[in-house]
C-alpha positions as CSV (number, residue, x, y, z in Angstrom):
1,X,73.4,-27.6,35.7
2,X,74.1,-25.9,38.7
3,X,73.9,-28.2,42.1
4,X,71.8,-26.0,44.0
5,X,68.9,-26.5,41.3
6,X,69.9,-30.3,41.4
7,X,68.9,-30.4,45.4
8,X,65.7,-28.5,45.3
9,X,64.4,-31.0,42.6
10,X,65.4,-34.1,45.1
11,X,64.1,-32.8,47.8
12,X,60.6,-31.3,46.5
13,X,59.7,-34.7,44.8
14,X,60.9,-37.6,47.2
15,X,57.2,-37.8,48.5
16,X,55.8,-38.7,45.6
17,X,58.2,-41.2,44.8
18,X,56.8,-44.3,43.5
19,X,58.7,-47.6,44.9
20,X,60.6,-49.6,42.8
21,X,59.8,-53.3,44.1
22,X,56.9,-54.1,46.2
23,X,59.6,-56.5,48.1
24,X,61.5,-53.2,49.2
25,X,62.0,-53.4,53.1
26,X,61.2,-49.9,54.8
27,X,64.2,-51.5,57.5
28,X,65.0,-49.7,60.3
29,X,68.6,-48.4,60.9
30,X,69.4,-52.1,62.5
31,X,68.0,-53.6,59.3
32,X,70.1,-51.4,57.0
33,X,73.2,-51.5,59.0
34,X,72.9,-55.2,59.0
35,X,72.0,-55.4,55.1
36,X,73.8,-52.7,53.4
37,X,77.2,-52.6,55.2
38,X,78.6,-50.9,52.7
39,X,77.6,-48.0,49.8
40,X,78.6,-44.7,48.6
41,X,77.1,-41.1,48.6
42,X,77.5,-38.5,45.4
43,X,75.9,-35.5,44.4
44,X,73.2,-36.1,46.3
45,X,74.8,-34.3,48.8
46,X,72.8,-31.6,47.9
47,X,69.2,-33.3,48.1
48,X,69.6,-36.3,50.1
49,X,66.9,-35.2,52.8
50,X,63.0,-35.6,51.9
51,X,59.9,-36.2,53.4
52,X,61.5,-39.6,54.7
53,X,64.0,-38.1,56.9
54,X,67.1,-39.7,58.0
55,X,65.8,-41.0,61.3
56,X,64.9,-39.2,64.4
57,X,64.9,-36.3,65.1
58,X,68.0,-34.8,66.7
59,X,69.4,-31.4,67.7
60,X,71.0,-29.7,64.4
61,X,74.3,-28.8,64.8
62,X,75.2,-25.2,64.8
63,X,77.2,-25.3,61.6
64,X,77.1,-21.6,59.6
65,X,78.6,-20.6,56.6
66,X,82.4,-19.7,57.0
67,X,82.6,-22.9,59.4
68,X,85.4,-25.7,59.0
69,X,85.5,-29.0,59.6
70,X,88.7,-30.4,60.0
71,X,90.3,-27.3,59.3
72,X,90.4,-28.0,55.9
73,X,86.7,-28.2,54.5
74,X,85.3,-24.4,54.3
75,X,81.1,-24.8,54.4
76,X,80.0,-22.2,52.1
77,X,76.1,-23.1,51.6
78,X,73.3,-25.3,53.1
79,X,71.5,-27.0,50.4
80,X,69.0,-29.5,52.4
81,X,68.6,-29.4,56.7
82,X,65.9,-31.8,57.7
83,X,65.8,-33.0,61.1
84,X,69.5,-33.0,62.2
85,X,70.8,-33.7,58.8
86,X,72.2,-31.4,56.1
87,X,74.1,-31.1,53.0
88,X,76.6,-28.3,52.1
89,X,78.5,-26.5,49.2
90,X,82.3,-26.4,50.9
91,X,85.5,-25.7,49.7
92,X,88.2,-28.1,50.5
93,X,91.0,-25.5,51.0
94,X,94.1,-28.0,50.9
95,X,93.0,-29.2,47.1
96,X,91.5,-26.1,46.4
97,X,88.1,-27.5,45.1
98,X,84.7,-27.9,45.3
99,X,83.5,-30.5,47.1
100,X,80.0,-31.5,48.8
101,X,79.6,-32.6,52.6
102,X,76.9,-34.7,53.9
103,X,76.7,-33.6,58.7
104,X,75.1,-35.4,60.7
105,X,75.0,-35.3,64.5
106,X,76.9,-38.1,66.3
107,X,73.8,-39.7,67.8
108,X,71.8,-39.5,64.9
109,X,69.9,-43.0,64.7
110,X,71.4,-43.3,61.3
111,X,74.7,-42.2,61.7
112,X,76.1,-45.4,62.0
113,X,75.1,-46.8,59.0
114,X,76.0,-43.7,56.9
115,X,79.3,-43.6,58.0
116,X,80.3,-47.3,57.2
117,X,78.5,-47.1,53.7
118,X,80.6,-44.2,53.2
119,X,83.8,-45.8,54.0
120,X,83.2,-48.6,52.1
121,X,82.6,-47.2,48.8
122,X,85.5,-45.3,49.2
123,X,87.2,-48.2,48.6
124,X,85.0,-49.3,45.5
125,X,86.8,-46.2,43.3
126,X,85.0,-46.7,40.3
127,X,84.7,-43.8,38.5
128,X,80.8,-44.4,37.2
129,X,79.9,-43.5,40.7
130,X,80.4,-40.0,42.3
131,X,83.5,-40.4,44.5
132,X,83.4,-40.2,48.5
133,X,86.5,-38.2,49.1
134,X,86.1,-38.5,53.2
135,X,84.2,-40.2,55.9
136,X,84.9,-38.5,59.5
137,X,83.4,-38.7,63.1
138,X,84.9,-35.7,65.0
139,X,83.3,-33.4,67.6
140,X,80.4,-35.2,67.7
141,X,79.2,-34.8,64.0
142,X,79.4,-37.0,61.3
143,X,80.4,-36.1,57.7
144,X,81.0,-37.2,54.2
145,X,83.0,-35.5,51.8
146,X,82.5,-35.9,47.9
147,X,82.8,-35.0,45.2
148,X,80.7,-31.9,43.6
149,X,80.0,-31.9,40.1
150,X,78.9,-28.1,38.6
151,X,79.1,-29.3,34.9
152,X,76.8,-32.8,35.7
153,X,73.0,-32.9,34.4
154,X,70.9,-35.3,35.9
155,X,67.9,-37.0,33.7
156,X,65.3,-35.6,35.4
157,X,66.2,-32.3,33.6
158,X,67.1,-33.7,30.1
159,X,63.6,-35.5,30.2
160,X,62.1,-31.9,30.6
161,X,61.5,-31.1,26.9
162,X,60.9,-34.5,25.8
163,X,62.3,-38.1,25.6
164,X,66.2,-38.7,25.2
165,X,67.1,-39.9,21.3
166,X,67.6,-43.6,21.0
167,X,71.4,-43.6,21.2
168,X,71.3,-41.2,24.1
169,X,69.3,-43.9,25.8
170,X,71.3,-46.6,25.1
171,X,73.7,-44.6,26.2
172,X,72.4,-44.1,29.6
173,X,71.3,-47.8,30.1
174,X,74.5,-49.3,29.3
175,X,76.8,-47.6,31.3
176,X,74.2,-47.2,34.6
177,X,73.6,-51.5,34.1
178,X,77.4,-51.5,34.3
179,X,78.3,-49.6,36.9
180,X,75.5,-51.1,39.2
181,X,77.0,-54.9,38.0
182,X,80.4,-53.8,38.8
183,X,79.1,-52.5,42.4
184,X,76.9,-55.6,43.0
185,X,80.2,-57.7,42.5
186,X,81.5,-56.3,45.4
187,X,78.5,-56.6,47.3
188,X,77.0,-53.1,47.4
189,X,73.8,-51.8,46.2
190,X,71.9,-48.8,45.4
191,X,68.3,-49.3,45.9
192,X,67.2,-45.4,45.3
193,X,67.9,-45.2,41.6
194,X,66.2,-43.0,40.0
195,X,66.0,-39.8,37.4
196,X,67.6,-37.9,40.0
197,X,70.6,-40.1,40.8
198,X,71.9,-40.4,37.7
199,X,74.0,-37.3,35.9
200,X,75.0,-36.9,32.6
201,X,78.6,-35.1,32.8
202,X,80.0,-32.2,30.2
203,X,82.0,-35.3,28.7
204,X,78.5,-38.0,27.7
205,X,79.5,-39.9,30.5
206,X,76.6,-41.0,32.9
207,X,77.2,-41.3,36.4
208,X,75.5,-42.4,39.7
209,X,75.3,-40.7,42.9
210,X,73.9,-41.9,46.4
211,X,74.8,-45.6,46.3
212,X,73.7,-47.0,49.2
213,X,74.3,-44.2,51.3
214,X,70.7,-42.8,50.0
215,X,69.4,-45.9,51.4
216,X,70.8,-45.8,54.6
217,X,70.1,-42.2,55.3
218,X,65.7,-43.0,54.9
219,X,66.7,-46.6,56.6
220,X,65.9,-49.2,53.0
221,X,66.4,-52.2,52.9
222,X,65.5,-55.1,50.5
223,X,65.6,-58.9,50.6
224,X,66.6,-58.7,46.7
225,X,69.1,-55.7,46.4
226,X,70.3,-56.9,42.8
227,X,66.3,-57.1,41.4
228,X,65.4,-54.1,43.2
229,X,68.3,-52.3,41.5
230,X,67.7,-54.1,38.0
231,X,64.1,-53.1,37.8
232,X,64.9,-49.4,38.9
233,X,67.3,-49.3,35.9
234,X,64.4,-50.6,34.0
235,X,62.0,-47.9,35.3
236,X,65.1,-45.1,34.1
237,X,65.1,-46.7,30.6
238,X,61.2,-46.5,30.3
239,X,61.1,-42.8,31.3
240,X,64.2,-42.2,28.8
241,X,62.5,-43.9,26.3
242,X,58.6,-42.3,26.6
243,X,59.3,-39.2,29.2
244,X,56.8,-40.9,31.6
245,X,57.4,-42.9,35.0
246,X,56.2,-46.5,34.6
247,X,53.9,-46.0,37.5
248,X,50.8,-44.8,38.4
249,X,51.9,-42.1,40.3
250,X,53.4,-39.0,39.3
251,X,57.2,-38.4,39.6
252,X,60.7,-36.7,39.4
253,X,58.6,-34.2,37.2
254,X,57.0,-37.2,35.3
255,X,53.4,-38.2,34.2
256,X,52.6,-41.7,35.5
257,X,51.0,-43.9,33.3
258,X,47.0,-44.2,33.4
259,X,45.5,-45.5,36.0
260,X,44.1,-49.1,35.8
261,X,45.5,-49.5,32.6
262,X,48.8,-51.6,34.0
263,X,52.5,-51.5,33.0
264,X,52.3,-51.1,29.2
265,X,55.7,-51.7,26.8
266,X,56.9,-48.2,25.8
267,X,56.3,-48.5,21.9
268,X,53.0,-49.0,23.0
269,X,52.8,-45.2,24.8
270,X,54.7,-43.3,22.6
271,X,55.5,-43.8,18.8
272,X,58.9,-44.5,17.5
273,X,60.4,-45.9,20.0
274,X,63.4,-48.5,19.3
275,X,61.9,-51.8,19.8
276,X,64.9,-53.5,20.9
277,X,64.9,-50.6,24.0
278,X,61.5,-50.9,24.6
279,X,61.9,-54.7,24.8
280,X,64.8,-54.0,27.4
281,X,62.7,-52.1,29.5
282,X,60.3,-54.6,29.9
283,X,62.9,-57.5,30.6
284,X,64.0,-55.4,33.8
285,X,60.8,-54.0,35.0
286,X,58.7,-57.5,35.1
287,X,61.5,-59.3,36.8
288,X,59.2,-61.2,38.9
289,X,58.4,-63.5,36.1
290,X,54.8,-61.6,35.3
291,X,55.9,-60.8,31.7
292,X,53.8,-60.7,28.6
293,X,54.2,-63.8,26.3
294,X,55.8,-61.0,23.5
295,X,58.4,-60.6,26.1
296,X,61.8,-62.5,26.3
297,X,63.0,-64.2,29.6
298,X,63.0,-60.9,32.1
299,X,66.7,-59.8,33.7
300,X,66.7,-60.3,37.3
301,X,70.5,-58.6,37.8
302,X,72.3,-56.3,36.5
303,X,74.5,-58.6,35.1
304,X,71.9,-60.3,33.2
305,X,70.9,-56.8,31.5
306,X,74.4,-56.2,31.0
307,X,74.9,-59.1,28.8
308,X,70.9,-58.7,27.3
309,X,72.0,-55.0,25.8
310,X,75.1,-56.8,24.4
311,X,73.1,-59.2,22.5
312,X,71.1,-56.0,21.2
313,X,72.9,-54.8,17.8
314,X,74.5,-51.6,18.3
315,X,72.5,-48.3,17.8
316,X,74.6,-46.1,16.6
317,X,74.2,-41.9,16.9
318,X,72.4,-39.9,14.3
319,X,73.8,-37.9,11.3
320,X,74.9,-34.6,12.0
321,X,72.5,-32.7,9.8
322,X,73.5,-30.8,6.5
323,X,73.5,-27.5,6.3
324,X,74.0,-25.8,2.8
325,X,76.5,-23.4,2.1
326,X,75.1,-19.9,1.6
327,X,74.5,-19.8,-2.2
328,X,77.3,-18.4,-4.0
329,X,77.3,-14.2,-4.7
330,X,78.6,-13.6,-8.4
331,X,80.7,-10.1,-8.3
332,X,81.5,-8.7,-11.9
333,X,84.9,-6.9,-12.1
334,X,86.1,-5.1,-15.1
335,X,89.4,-6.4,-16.3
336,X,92.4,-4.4,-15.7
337,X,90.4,-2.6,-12.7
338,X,90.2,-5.4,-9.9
339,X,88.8,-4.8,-6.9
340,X,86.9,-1.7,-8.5
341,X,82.9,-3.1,-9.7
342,X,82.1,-2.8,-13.4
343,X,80.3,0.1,-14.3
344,X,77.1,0.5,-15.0
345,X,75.9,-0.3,-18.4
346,X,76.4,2.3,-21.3
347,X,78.7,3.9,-19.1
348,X,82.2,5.2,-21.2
349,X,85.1,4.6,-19.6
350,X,88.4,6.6,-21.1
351,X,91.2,4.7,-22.9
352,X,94.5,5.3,-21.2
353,X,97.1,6.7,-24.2
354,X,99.8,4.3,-24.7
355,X,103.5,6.2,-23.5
356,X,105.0,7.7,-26.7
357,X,107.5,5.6,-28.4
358,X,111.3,6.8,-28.4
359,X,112.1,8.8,-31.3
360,X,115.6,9.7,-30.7
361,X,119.1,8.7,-32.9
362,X,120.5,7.9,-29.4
363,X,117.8,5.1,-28.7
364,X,117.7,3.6,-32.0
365,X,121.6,3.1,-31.9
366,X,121.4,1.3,-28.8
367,X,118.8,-1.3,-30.5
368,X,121.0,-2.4,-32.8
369,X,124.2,-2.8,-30.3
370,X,121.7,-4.8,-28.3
371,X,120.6,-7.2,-30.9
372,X,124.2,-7.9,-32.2
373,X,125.2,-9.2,-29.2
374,X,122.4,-11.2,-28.5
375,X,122.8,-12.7,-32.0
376,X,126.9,-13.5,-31.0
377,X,126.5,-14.8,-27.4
378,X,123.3,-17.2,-28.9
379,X,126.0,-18.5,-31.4
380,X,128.8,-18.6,-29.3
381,X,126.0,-20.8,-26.7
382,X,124.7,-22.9,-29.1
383,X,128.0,-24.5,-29.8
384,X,128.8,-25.1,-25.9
385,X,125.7,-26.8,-25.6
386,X,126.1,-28.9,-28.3
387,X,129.1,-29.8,-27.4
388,X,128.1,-30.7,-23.7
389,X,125.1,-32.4,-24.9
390,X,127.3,-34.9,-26.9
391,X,129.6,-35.7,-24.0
392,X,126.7,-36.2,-21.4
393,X,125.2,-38.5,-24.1
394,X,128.4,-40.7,-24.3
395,X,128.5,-40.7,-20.1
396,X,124.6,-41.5,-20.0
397,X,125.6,-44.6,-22.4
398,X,128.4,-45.7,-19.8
399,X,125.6,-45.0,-17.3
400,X,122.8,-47.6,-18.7
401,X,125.5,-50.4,-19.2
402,X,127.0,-49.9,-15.9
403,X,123.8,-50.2,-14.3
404,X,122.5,-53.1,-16.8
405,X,125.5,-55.0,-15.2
406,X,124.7,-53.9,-11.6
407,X,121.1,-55.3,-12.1
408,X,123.0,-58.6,-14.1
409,X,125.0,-58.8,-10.5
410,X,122.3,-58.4,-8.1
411,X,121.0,-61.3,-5.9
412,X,117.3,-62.2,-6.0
413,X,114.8,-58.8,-3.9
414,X,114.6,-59.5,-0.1
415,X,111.6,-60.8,1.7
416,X,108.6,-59.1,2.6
417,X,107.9,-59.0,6.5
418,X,105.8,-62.1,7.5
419,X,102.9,-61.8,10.2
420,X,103.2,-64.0,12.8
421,X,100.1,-65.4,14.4
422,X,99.8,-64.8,18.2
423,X,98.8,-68.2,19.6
424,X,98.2,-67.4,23.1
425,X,99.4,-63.8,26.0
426,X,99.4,-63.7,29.9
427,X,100.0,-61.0,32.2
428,X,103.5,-61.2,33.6
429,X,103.5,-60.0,37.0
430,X,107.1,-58.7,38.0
431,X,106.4,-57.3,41.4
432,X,103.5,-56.3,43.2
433,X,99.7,-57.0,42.3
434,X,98.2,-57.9,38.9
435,X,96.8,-55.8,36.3
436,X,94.2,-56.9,34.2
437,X,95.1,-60.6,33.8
438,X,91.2,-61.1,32.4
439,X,91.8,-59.2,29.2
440,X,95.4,-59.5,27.8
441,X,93.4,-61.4,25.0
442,X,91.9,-58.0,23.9
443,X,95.1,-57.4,22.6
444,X,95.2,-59.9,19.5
445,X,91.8,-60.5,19.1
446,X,91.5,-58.2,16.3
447,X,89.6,-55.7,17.4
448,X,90.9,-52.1,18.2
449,X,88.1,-50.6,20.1
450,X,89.0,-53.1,22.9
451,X,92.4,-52.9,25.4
452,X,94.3,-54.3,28.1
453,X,94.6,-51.7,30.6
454,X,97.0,-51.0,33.2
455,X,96.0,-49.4,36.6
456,X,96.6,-45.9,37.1
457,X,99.9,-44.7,39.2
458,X,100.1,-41.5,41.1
459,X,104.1,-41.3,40.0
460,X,105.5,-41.2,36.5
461,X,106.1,-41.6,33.7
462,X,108.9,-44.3,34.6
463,X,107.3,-47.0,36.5
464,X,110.8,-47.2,39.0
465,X,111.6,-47.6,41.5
466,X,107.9,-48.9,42.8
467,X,107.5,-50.6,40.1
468,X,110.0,-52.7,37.0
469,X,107.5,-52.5,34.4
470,X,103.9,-53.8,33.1
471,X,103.4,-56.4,30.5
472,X,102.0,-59.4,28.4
473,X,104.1,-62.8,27.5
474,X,102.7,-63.9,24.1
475,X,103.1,-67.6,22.7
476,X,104.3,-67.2,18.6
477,X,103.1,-70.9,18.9
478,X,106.7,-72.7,18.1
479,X,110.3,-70.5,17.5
480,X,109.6,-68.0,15.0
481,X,112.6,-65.4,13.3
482,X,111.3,-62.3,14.9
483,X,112.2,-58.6,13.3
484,X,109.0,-55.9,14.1
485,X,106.9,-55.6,16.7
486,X,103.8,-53.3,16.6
487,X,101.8,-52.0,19.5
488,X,98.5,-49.7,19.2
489,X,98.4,-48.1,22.6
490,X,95.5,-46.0,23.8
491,X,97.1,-43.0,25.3
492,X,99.7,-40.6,24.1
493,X,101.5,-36.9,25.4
494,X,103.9,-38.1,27.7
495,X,106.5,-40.1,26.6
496,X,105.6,-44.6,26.7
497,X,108.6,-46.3,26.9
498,X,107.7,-50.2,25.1
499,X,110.4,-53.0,25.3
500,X,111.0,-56.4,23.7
501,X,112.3,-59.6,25.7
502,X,112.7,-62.8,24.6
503,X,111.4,-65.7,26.9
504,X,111.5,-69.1,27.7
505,X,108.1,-69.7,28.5
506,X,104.7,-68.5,28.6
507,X,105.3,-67.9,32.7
508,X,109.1,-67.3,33.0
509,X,110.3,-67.4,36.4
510,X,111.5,-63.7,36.5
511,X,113.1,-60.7,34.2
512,X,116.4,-61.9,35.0
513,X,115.7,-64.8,33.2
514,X,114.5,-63.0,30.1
515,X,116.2,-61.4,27.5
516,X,116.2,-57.9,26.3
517,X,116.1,-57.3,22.6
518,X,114.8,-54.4,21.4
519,X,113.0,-51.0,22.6
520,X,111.3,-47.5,21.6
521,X,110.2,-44.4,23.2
522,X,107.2,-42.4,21.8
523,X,104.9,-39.7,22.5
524,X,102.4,-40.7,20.3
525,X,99.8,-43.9,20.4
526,X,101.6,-46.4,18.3
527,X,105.0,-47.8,19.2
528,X,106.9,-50.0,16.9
529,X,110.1,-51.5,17.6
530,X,112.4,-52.5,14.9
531,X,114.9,-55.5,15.9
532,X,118.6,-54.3,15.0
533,X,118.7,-57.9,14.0
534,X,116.1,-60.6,14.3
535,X,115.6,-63.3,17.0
536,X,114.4,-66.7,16.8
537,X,111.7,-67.5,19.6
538,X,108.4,-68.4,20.7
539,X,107.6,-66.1,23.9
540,X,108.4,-62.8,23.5
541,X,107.3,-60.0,26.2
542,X,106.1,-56.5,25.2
543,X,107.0,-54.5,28.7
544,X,105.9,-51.1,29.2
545,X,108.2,-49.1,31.4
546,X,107.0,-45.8,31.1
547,X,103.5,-44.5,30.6
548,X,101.5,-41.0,30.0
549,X,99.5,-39.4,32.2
550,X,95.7,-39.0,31.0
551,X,92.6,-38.2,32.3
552,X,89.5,-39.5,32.9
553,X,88.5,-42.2,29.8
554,X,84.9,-42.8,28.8
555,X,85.3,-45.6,27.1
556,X,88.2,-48.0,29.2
557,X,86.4,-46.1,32.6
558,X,90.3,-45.2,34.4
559,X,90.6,-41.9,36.1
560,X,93.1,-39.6,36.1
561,X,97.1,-40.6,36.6
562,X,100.1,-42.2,34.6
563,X,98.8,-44.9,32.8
564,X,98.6,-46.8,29.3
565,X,96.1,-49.2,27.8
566,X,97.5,-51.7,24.8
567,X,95.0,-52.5,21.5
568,X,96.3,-54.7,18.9
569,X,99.8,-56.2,18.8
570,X,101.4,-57.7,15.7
571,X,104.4,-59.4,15.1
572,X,106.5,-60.0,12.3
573,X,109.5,-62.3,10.9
C-alpha cells in the first residue's frame, strides 16, 4: 500500500477514535514529558496529525518541496500540516532511500517530548517497530527521520473486505503482544495502538509504528501504560477476528458494536470464529477484572498475553487448495506418420512399394563371401572365449578362497558412533558483551524451530579483529571419547567458520586455556566436524568464528548484518 493512502486514512478518522481505557490521561506536554520519557515514531510519519493536534498552535515553517535538512534529507512531499506540525516523503541522499520525516517548530509546546521519545527508541532497535533513523534540533525545527515502508499494509485496509483468517490473526496478535512486551521491558509504551499503527509487511511480518511518539505528539498519558496497551491489543484482535471495533463508536473504517448492548465475546457477533481467539480477546479487553464468569483470569500486560497465546495450541495455516489438472486431450496418430492426425474414417491411404530386391550375379556373390566369413571368425571366437572363460574361472576360484581367508583374518566390525547426552551449555564470553546467555539451552533441547542467536555485526564474515569468536561451553556430564560434532545453524551463503575446543570447565578462564581440536568451513546450514582422532573430555566449546550475512529474520526477529543463529547440537564418541 502506498504511504500516501496510509496518511489520509490516519488523519480523516482520528476524531472518531474511540479510547482505549477510560483511565487514559489526556496529560498535557508536562504530563507526557514526565510519563513517557521515552518512545519511538514509524510510518506514521505520514498521518500523525488529527483533529487532536500536537499542541498549540505555532508558525509553520516554510519548508517546500526540494528543501533539505541537514543537507542530506531531500523533502519531496507533505503528507499531513496541522498546526505547525507536518510529515514528509524525503529522500535521504547519502543512503540513497526513502525515508519519512516528522518537523516541528523549535517552540512547539510538544517538541520537547517528541524529540526525547524519538531518541530513546532509537536506542530500543527492535525490528517489530518501525525504526527512528534520526532525531535532530537544528535551525529552530525539530525533526524525526524514519524509516518509510512502500510495500507495508496496515490492518485497517486488510479488514476492508472482511475479517482476517484465523491463522492470519494469530498471526497478528502474537507478534504485536511481543513486540509491545519487549518494549514495556525497557520501559516504553505505546498507548495509540490501533488498526492504523500496525502494518503487515511484503514478508507476513507485522510491525508497529508510532510508539510513544504518537502519544506525545496529542500530549497522552496514562497511569497504567502496560493495561492501556494490553487492552488496545485486545481491541486489534476483536476487530481481526469480527471486522468490527469493540466500541460503540464507529472507527478506522469499522462498525461499532450496537449500542446498549455492551462488550460482547466475538463468537458471539460473527460465526466461526476460533474460540480460543475469541477467548483471548476478551482476556485483554476486560482487564479491569469486569469479565464474564465464561471468561478465564483477564491479561493485564503484555507479558501476561504473551504467555496466555502460548498456552493456546497452535493454529496452524490452511490448505492450499486443489486445483485439478486440465483433463487430459487424447490425440490419435496413425502409426508410421507421427506428428501427422489420423485420417478420417474410410479414408484410403496408399501403400508405399517396398524397394525392389537386388537381382544381379554381382550381389548374390557377395552374399555368400559374407556369410563364410562370418561362419569362420564365429568359430575361430568361440574357441577364444572358451578358452578365456576357463582361465577366468580358475582365477575367480583363487578369488573366493583368498577372500574366504581375508574374512577368516579380519578382526571383529568397528563401532557405531555413540550419542552423547549434553548435560548442561553456557555462553562463553571471550571479549566484549554477551550474546544471548538466556537461550544456549535452545540448542539441545531438542527442538529445531528454536536457536541461540548471536547479535548482528556490521563487519564480516571473520569476527577479527573486534571480535575472537562466539560460542557455547557444553558439559558431556563426565569425560567422554569424543569423534563428531554436529551443528544445525540457521543461516547459510557466506561462508560459517565452526570450531571444536576442549575445556576444563564449564567457565574456563580464557581461550588460551582451552584446546583446539577440530574445525570446518561451510556455506551451507549444517556444519559437522569430524575429529582426525578422538578426544576424551567433558566440556567441549563449539566457537563460531565466522558468520554469513542475512537479512531481516521473521521468525528469530534480527535485522540485517553478519550473523549466525545455532539449533540443535549433537555429539558423538
Amino acid at each position: 500500500m502506498a504511504e500516501r493512502s496510509t496518511a489520509a486514512v490516519d488523519v480523516a478518522d482520528n476524531s472518531g477514535e474511540q479510547p482505549l481505557t477510560a483511565k487514559a490521561d489526556q496529560s498535557t506536554a508536562d504530563g507526557v514529558a514526565k510519563n513517557l520519557e521515552r518512545g519511538t515514531d514509524s510510518n506514521e510519519a505520514q498521518g500523525s496529525g488529527g483533529t487532536e493536534g500536537p499542541g498549540k498552535k505555532a508558525s509553520p515553517p516554510e519548508l517546500h518541496s526540494g528543501h533539505k535538512l541537514a543537507r542530506r534529507y531531500r523533502l519531496e512531499e507533505c503528507v499531513t500540516r496541522l498546526d505547525g506540525f507536518s510529515s514528509w516523503r524525503a529522500v535521504d541522499e547519502k543512503l540513497r532511500r526513502a525515508v519519512g520525516v516528522h518537523i516541528l517548530p523549535a517552540d512547539h509546546t510538544r517538541a520537547r517530548s517528541v524529540l526525547a521519545a524519538a531518541r530513546s527508541s532509537a536506542l530500543l532497535g527492535d525490528p517489530r517497530f518501525v525504526q527512528v533513523l534520526d532525531a535532530v534540533e537544528e535551525n529552530d525545527l525539530v525533526y524525526v527521520v524514519h524509516e518509510w515502508l512502500p510495500d507495508a499494509t496496515e490492518l485497517t485496509t486488510l479488514l476492508a473486505p472482511g475479517p482476517l483468517e484465523p491463522h492470519d490473526a494469530y498471526q497478528m496478535v502474537s507478534q504485536v503482544a511481543s513486540a509491545m512486551a519487549a518494549a514495556h521491558r525497557e520501559g516504553l509504551a505505546h498507548l495509540r495502538l490501533n488498526p492504523n499503527a500496525v502494518l503487515r509487511a511484503s514478508t507476513g511480518q507485522w510491525r508497529i509504528r508510532g510508539l510513544a511518539v504518537n502519544a506525545a505528539l496529542r500530549g497522552i498519558g496514562s497511569d497504567t501504560p502496560q493495561r492501556t496497551d494490553t487492552e488496545a491489543i485486545g481491541a486489534l484482535l476483536y476487530a481481526a477476528l469480527t471486522q468490527r471495533w469493540p466500541y460503540e463508536s464507529d472507527a478506522y473504517g469499522l462498525s461499532g458494536l450496537p449500542k446498549g448492548v455492551g462488550l460482547i465475546a466475538p463468537d458471539q457477533v460473527r460465526a466461526g470464529v476460533h474460540r480460543g481467539l475469541s477467548e483471548l480477546a476478551m482476556r485483554a479487553l476486560a482487564n479491569d477484572g469486569a469479565t464474564a464468569s465464561r471468561h478465564e483470569a483477564p491479561c493485564t500486560t503484555p507479558e501476561e498475553l504473551v504467555k496466555a497465546i502460548g498456552e493456546m495450541p497452535r493454529i496452524r495455516p490452511p490448505e492450499p487448495a486443489f486445483t485439478a489438472p486440465p483433463e487430459y486431450q487424447r490425440t490419435t496418430y496413425q502409426q508410421g506418420t507421427y506428428g501427422r492426425p489420423a485420417p478420417r474414417p474410410g479414408a484410403t491411404q496408399p501403400i508405399p512399394a517396398p524397394p525392389p530386391p537386388l537381382q544381379s550375379r554381382t550381389g548374390k556373390a557377395l552374399k555368400w563371401a559374407v556369410s563364410a566369413l562370418l561362419i569362420a571368425a564365429l568359430g575361430l571366437g568361440s574357441w577364444q572365449l572358451a578358452d578365456a572363460l576357463m582361465g577366468q574361472s580358475g582365477k575367480s576360484d583363487d578369488t573366493n578362497k583368498s577372500q574366504q581367508t581375508d574374512d577368516g583374518d579380519k578382526g571383529p566390525a568397528k563401532p557405531k558412533p555413540t550419542p552423547i547426552k549434553i548435560e548442561g551449555a553456557q555462553e562463553f564470553v571471550a571479549g566484549g558483551d554477551a550474546q544471548h546467555p538466556d537461550e544456549v539451552d535452545k540448542t539441545h533441547d531438542g527442538n529445531a524451530s528454536t536457536y541461540w542467536k548471536t547479535r548482528s555485526f556490521n563487519e564480516g564474515p571473520p569476527l577479527a579483529p573486534y571480535k575472537p569468536g562466539l560460542g557455547i561451553v557444553y558439559d558431556l556430564g563426565s569425560a567422554r571419547n569424543l569423534s563428531t560434532a554436529t551443528i544445525d545453524l540457521r543461516y547459510g551463503g557466506d561462508h560459517t567458520t565452526v570450531e571444536l575446543w576442549t575445556a576444563d570447565s564449564l567457565s574456563p578462564a580464557s581461550l588460551d586455556s582451552m584446546h583446539k581440536v577440530g574445525s570446518i568451513t561451510t556455506t551451507g546450514t549444517t556444519a559437522t566436524v569430524k575429529l582426525k582422532k578422538s578426544v576424551k573430555t567433558q566440556y567441549v566449546l563449539v566457537w563460531l568464528t565466522a558468520m554469513p550475512k542475512s537479512g531481516y529474520d521473521p521468525v528469530l526477529y534480527t535485522g540485517a548484518g553478519f550473523k549466525q543463529a545455532i539449533g540443535e547440537v549433537q555429539f558423538t564418541g
